[in-house]
KOLMARRO-941643 format. One record per residue: x, y, z of N, C-alpha, C in turn; residue in three letters. Coordinates in Angstrom, 2 decimals, always signed. Layout:
{n_c1 X; n_c2 Y; n_c3 Z; ca_c1 X; ca_c2 Y; ca_c3 Z; c_c1 X; c_c2 Y; c_c3 Z; r ALA}
...
This chain:
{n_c1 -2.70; n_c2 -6.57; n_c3 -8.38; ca_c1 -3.67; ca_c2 -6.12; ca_c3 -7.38; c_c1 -4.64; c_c2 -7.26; c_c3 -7.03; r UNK}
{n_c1 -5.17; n_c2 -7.90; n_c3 -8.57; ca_c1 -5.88; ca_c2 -9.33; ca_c3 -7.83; c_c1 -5.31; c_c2 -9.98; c_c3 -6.99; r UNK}
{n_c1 -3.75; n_c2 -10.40; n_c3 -6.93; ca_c1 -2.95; ca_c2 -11.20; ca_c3 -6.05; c_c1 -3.14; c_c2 -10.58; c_c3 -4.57; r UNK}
{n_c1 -3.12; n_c2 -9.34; n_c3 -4.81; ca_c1 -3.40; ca_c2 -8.91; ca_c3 -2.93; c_c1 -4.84; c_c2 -8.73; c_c3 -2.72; r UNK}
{n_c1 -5.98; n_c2 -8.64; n_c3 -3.76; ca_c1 -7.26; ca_c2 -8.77; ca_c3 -3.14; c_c1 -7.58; c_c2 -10.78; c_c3 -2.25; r UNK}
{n_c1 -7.50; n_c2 -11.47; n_c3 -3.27; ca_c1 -7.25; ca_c2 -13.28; ca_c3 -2.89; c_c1 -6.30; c_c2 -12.85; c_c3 -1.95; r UNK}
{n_c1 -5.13; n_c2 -12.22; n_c3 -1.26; ca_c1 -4.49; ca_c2 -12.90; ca_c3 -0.13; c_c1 -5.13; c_c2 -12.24; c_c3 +0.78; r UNK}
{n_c1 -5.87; n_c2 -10.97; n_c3 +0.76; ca_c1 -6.59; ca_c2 -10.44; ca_c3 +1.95; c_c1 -7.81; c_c2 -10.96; c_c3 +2.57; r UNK}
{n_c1 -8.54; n_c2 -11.64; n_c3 +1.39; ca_c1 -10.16; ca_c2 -12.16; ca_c3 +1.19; c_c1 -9.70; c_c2 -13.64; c_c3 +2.59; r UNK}
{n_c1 -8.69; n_c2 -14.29; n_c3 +2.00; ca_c1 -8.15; ca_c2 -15.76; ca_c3 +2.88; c_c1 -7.81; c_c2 -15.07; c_c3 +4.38; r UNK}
{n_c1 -7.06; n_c2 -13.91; n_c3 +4.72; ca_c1 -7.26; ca_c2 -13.58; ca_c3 +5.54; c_c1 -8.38; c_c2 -13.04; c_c3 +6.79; r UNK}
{n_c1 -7.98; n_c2 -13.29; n_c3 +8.26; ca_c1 -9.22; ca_c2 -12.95; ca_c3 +8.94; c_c1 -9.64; c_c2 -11.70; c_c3 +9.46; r UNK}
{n_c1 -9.81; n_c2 -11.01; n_c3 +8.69; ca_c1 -10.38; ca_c2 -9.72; ca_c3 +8.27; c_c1 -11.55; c_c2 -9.43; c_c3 +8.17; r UNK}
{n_c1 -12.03; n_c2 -8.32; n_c3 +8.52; ca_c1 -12.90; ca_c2 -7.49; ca_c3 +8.80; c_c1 -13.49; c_c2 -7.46; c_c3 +7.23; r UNK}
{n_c1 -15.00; n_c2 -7.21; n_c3 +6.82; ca_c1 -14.88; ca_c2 -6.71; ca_c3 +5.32; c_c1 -14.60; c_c2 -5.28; c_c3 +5.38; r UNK}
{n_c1 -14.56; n_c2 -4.57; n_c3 +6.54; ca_c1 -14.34; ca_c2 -3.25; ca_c3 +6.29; c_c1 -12.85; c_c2 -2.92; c_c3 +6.60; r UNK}
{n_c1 -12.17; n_c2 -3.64; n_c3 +7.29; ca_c1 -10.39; ca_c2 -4.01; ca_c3 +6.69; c_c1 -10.33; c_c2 -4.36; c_c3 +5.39; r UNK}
{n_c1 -10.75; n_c2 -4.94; n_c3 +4.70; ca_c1 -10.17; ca_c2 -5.36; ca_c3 +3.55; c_c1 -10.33; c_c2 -4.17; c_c3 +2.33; r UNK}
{n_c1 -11.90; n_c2 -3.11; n_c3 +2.72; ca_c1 -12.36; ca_c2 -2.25; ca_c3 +2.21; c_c1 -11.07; c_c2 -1.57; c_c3 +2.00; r UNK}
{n_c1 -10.37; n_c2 -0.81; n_c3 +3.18; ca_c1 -9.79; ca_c2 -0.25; ca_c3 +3.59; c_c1 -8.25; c_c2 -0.56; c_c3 +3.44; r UNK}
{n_c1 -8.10; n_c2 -1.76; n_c3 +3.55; ca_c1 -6.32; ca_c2 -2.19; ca_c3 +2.93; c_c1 -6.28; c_c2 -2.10; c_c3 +1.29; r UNK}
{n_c1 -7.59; n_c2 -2.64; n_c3 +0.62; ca_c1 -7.45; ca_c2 -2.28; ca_c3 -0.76; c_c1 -7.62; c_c2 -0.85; c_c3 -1.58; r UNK}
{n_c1 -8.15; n_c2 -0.07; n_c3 -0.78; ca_c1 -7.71; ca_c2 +2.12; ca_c3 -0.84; c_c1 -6.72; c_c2 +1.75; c_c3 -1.10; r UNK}
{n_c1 -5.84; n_c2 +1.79; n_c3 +0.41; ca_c1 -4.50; ca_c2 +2.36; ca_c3 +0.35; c_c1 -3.37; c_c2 +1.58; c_c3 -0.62; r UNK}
{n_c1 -3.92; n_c2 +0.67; n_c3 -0.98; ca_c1 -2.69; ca_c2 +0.06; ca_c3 -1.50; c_c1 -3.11; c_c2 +0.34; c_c3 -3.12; r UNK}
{n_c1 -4.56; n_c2 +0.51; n_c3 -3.57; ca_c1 -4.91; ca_c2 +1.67; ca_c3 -4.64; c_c1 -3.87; c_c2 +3.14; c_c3 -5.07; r UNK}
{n_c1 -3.83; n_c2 +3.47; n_c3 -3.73; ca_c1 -3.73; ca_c2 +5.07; ca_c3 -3.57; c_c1 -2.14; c_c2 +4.33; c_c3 -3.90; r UNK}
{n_c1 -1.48; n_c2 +3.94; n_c3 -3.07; ca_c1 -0.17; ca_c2 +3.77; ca_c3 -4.01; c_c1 +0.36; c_c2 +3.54; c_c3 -5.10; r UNK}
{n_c1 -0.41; n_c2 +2.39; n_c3 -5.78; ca_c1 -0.05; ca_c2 +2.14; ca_c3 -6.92; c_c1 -0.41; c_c2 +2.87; c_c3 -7.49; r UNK}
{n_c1 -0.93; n_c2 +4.17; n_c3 -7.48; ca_c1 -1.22; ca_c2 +5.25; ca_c3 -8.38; c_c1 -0.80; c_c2 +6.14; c_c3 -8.54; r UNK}
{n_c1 +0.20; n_c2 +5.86; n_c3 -6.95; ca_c1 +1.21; ca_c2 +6.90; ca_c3 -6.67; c_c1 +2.69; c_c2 +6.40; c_c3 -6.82; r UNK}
{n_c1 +2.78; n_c2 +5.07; n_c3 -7.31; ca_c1 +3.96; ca_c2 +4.53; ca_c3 -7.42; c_c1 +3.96; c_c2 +4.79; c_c3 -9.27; r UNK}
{n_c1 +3.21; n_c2 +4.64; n_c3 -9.97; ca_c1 +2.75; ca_c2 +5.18; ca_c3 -11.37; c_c1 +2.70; c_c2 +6.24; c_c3 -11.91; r UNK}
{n_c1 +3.23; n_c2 +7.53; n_c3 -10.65; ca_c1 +3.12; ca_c2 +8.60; ca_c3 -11.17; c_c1 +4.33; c_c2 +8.85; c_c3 -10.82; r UNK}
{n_c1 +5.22; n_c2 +8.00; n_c3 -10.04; ca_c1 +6.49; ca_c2 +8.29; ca_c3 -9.44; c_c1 +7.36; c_c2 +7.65; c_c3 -10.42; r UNK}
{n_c1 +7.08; n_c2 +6.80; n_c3 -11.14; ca_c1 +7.92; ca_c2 +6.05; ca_c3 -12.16; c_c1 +9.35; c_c2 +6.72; c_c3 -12.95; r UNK}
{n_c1 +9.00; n_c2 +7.59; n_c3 -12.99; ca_c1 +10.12; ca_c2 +8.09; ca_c3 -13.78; c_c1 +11.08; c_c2 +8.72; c_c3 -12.50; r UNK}
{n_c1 +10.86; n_c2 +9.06; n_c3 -11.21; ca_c1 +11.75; ca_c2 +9.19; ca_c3 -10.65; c_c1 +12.45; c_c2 +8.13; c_c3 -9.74; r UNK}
{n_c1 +12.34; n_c2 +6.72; n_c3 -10.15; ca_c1 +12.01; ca_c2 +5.85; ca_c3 -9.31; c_c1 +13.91; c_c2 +5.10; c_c3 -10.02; r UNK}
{n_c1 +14.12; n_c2 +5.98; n_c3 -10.58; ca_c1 +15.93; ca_c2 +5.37; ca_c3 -11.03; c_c1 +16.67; c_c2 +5.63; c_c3 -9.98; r UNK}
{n_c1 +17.46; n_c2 +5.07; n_c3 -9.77; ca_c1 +18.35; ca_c2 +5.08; ca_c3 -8.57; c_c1 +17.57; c_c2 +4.89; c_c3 -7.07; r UNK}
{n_c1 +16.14; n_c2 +4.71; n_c3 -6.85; ca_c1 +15.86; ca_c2 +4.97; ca_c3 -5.83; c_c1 +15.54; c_c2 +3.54; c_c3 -5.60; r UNK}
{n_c1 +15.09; n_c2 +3.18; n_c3 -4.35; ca_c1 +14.68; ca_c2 +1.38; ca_c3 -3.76; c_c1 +13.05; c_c2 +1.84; c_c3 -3.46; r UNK}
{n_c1 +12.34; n_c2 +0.36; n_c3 -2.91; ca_c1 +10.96; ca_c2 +0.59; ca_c3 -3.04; c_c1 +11.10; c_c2 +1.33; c_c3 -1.27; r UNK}
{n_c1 +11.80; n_c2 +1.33; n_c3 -0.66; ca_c1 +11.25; ca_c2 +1.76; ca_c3 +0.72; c_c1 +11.14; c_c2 +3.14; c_c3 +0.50; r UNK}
{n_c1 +12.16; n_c2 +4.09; n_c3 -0.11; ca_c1 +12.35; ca_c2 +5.02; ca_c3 -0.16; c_c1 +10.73; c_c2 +5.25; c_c3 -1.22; r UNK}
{n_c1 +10.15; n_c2 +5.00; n_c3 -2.16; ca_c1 +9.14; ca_c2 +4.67; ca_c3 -2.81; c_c1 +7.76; c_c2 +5.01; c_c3 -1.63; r UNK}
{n_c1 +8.07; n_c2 +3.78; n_c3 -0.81; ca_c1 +6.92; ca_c2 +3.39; ca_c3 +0.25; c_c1 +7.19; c_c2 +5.29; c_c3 +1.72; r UNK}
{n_c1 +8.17; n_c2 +5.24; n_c3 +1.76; ca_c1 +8.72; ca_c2 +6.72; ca_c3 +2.81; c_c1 +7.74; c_c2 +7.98; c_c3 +1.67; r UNK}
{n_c1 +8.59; n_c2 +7.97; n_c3 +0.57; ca_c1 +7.46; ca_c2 +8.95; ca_c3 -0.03; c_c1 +5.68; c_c2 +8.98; c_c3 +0.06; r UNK}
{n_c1 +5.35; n_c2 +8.00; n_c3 -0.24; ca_c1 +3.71; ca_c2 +7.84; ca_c3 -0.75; c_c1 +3.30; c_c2 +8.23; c_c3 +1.00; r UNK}
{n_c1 +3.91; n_c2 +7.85; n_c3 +1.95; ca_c1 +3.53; ca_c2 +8.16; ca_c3 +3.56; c_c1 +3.43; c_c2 +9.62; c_c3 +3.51; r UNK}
{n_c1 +4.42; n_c2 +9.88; n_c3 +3.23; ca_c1 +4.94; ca_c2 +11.65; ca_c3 +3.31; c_c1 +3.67; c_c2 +12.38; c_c3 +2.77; r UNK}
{n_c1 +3.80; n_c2 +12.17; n_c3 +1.34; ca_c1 +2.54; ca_c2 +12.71; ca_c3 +0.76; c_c1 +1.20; c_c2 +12.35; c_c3 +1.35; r UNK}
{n_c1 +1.00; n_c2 +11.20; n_c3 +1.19; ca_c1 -0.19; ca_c2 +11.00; ca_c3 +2.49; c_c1 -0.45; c_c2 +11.32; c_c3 +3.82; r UNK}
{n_c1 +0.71; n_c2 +12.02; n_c3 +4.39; ca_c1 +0.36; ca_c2 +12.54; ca_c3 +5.48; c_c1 +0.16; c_c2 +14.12; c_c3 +5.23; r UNK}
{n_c1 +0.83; n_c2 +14.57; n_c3 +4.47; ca_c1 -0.27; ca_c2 +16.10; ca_c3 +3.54; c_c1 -1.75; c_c2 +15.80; c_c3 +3.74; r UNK}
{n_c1 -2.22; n_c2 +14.71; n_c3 +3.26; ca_c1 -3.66; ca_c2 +15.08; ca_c3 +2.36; c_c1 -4.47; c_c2 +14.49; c_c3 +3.49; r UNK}
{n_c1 -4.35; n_c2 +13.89; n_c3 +4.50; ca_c1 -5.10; ca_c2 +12.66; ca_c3 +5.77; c_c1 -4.78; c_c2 +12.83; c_c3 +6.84; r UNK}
{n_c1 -5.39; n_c2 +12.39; n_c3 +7.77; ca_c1 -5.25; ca_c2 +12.05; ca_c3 +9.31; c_c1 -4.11; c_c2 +11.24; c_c3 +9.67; r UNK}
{n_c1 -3.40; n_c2 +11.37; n_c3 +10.57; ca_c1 -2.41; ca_c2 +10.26; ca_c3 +10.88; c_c1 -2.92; c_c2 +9.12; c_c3 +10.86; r UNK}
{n_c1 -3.96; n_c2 +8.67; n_c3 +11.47; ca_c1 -4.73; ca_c2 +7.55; ca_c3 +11.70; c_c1 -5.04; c_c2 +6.66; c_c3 +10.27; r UNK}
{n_c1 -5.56; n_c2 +7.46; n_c3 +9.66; ca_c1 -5.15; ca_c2 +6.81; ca_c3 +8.30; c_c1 -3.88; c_c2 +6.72; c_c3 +7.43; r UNK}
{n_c1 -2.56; n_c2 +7.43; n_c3 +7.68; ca_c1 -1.18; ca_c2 +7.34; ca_c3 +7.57; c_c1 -0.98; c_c2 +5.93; c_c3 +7.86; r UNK}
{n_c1 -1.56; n_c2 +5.43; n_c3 +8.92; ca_c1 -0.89; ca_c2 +4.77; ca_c3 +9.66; c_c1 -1.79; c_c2 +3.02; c_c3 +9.02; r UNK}
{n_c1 -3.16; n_c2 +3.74; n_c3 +8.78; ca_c1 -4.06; ca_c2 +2.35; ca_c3 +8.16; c_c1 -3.06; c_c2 +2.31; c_c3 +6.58; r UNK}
{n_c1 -2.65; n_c2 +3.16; n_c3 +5.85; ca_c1 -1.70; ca_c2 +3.05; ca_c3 +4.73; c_c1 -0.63; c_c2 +2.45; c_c3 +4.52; r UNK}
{n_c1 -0.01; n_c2 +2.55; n_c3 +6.00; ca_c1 +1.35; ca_c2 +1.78; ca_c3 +6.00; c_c1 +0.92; c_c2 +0.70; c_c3 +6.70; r UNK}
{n_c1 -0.15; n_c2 +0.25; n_c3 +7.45; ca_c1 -0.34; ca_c2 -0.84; ca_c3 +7.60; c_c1 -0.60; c_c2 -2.18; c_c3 +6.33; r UNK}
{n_c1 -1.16; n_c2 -1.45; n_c3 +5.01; ca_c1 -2.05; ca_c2 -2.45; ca_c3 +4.13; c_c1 -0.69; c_c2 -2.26; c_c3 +3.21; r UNK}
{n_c1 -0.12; n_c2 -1.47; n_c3 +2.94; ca_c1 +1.36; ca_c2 -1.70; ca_c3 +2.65; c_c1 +2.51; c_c2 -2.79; c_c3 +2.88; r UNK}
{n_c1 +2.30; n_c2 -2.84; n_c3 +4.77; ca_c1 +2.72; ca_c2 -3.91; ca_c3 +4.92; c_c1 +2.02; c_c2 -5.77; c_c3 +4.68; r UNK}
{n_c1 +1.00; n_c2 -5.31; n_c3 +4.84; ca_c1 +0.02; ca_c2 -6.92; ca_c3 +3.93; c_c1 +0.73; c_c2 -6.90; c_c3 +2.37; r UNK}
{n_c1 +0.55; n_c2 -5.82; n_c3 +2.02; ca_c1 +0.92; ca_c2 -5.98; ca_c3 +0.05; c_c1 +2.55; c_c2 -6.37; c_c3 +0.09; r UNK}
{n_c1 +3.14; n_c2 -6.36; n_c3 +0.62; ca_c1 +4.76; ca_c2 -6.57; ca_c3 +0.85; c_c1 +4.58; c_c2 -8.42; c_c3 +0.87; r UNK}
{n_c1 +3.83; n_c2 -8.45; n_c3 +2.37; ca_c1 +3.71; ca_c2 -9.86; ca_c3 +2.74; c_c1 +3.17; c_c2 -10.65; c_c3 +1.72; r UNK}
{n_c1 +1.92; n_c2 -10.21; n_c3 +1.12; ca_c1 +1.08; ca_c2 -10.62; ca_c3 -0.05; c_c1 +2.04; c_c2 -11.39; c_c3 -1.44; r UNK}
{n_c1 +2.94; n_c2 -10.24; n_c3 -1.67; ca_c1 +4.48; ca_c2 -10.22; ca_c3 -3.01; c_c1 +4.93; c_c2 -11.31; c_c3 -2.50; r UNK}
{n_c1 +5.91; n_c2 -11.22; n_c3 -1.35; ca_c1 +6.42; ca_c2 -12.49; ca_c3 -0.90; c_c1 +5.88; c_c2 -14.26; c_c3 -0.61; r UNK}
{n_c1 +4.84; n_c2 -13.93; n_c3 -0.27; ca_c1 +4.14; ca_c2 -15.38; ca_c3 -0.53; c_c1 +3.67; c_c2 -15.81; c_c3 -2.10; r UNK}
{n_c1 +3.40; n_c2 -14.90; n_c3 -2.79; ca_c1 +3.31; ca_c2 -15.61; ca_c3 -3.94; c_c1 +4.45; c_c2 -15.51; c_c3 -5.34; r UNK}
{n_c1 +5.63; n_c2 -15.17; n_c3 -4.30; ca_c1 +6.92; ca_c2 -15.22; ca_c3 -5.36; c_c1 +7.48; c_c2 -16.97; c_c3 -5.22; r UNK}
């Protein structure tokens, strides 16, 4: 999670984007931690399709959509520092 707070901070972002990309990508890993045990046989998209799903239960689309946005930074984030 430090690795995607430093790649968001370098980015030119809003502090209230960054507020806001580090929630959602919270709210996943908490939801990727509770998904763990069903997470055999499955890939991370199918992972990332769930945590949307459920998040679109509990939120506004609008924030669905700020979720899968900071999702996609934390993806980008993994890949630059692999």
């Amino acid at each position: 999670m430090q690795d995607f707070i430093n790649f968001i901070l370098k980015k030119q972002l809003t502090e209230k984007q960054q507020l806001f990309f580090s929630h959602w990508v919270q709210r996943y890993c908490a939801f990727a931690k509770r998904s763990v045990a069903a997470l055999v046989g499955q890939d991370l998209q199918d992972l990332i399709r769930r945590f949307l799903e459920d998040l679109g239960r509990q939120v506004e689309s609008w924030q669905v959509q700020l979720g899968r946005d900071a999702l996609v930074i934390f993806k980008l984030c993994k890949i630059s520092s692999s």
